[in-house]
Backbone bond lengths (Angstrom), bond angles and torsions (degrees), N, CA, C in turn:
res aa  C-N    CA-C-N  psi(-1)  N-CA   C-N-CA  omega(-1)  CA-C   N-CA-C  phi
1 X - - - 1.453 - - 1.525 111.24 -
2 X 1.642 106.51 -48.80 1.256 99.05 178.21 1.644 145.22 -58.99
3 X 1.614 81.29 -16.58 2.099 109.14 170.79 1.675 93.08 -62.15
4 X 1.387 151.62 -56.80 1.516 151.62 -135.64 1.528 94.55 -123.32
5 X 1.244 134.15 -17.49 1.379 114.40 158.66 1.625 135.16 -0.46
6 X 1.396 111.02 -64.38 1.280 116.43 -174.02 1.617 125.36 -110.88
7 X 1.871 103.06 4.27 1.576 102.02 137.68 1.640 132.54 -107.40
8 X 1.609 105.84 13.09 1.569 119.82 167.83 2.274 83.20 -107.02
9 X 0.568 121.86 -11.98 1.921 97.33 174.14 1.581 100.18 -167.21
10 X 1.438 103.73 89.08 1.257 115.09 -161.03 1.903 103.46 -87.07
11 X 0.952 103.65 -3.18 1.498 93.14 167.82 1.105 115.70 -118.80
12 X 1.239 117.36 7.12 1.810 112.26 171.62 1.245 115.73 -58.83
13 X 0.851 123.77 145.50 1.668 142.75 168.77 1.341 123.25 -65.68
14 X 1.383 97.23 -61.83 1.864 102.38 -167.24 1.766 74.58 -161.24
15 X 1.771 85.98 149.36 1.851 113.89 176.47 1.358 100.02 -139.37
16 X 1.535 108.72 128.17 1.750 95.84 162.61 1.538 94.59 -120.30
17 X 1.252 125.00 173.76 1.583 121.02 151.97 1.617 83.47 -144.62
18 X 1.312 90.40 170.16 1.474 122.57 176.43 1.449 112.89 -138.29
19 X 1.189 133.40 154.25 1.719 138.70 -178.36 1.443 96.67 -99.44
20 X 1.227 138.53 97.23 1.529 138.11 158.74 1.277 122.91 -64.69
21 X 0.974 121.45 -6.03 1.759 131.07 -175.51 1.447 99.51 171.13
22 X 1.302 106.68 167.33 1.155 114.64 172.85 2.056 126.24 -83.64
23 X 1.167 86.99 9.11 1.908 94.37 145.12 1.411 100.50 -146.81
24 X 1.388 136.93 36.09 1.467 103.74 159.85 1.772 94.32 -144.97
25 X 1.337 110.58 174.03 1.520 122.26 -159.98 1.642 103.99 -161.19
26 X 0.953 99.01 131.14 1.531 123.14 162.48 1.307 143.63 -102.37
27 X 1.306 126.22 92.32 1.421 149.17 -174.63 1.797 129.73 -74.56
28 X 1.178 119.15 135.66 0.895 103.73 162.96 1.797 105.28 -138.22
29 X 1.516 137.14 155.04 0.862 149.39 -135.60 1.922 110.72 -166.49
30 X 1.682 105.72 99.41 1.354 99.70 -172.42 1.468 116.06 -130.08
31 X 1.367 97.53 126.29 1.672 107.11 -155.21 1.901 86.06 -113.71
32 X 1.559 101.89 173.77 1.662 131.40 -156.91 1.564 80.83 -80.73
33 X 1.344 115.40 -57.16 1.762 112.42 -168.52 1.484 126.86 -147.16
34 X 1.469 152.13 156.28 1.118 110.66 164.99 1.504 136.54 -34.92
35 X 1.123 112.55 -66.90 1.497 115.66 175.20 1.891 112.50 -28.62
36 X 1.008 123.11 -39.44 1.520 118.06 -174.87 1.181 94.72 -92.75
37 X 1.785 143.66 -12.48 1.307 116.25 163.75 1.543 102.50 -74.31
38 X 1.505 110.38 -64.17 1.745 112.17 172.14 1.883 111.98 -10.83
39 X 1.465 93.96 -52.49 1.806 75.28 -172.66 1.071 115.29 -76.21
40 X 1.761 141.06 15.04 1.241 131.70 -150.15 1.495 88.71 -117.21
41 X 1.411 125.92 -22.90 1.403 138.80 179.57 1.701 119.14 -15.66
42 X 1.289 106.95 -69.28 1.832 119.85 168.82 1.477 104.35 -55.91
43 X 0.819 138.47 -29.67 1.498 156.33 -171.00 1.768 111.50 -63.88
44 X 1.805 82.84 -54.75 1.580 95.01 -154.33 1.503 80.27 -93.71
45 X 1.306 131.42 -34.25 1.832 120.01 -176.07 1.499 102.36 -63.30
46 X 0.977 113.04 -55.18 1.965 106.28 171.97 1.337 122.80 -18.04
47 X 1.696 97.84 -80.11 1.292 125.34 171.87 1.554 112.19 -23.48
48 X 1.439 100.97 -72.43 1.457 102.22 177.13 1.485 132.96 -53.31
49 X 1.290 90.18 -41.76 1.977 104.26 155.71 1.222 122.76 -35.65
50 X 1.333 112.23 -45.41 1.702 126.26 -159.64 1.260 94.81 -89.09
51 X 1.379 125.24 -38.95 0.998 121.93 -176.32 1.875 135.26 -83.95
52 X 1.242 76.31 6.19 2.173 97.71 -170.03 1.835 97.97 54.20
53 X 1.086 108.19 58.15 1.538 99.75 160.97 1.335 116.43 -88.02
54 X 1.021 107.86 128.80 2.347 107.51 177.99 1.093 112.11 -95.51
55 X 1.058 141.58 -30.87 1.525 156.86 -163.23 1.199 116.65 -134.92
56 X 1.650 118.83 98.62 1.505 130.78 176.07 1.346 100.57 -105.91
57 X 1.818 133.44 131.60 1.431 105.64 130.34 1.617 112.54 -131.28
58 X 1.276 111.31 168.74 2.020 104.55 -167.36 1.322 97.53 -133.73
59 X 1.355 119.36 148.33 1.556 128.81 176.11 1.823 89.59 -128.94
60 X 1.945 80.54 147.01 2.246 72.97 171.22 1.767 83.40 -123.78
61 X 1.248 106.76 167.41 1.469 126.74 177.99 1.645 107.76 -168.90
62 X 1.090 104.04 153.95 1.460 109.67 146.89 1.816 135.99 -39.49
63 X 1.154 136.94 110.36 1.449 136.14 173.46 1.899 96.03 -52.44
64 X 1.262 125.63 122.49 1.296 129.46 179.33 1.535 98.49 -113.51
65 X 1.514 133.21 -25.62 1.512 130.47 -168.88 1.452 90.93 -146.21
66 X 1.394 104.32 140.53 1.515 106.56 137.88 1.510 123.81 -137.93
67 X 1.480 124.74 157.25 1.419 112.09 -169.73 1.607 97.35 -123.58
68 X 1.296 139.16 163.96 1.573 131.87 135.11 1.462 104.56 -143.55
69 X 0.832 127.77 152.99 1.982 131.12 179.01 1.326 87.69 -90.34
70 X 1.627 136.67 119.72 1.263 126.28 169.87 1.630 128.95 -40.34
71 X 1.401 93.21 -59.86 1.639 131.97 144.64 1.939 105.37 -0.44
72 X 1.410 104.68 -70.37 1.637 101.66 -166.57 1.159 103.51 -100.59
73 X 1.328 141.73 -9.35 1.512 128.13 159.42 1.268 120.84 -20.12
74 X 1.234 140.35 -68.17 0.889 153.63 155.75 1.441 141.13 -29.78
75 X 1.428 96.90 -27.44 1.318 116.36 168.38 1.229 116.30 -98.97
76 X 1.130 122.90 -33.17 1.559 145.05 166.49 1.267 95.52 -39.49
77 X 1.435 122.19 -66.35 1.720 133.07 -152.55 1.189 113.76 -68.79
78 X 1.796 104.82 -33.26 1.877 128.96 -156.96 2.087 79.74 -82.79
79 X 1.226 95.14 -53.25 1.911 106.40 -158.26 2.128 93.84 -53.63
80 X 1.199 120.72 -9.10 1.408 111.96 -165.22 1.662 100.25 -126.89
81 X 1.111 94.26 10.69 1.744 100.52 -174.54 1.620 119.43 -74.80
């Protein structure tokens, strides 16, 4: 998934997910403004389609922090490859 990221949601910013159990997962998804998440909408209902997701829910807010260790980027990207 993570190879087509940014021609299935071409204005996203930054994606993380995480595996919370072995059927559920936690996402996060950071776009320039509402409006450029808004257009990703058909996009992101697909996605989930394709993916048999049953249970969506989304909050929008402001980004107030962000962290990355320069250091594991890289490993992060290689570890999901």
């Amino acid at each position: 998934l993570h190879n087509n990221m940014k021609s299935i949601f071409p204005e996203m910013r930054l994606f993380l997910a995480m595996e919370a159990s072995e059927t559920a997962s936690v996402s996060i998804s950071v776009y320039d403004n509402k409006e450029a998440a808004d257009r990703q909408l058909e996009g992101r209902r697909k996605h989930m389609e394709d993916f048999n997701v049953s249970d969506a829910f989304f909050h929008e807010g402001k980004v107030l922090a962000f962290y990355a260790d320069n250091e594991q980027i890289d490993k992060l990207v290689k570890s999901v490859s």
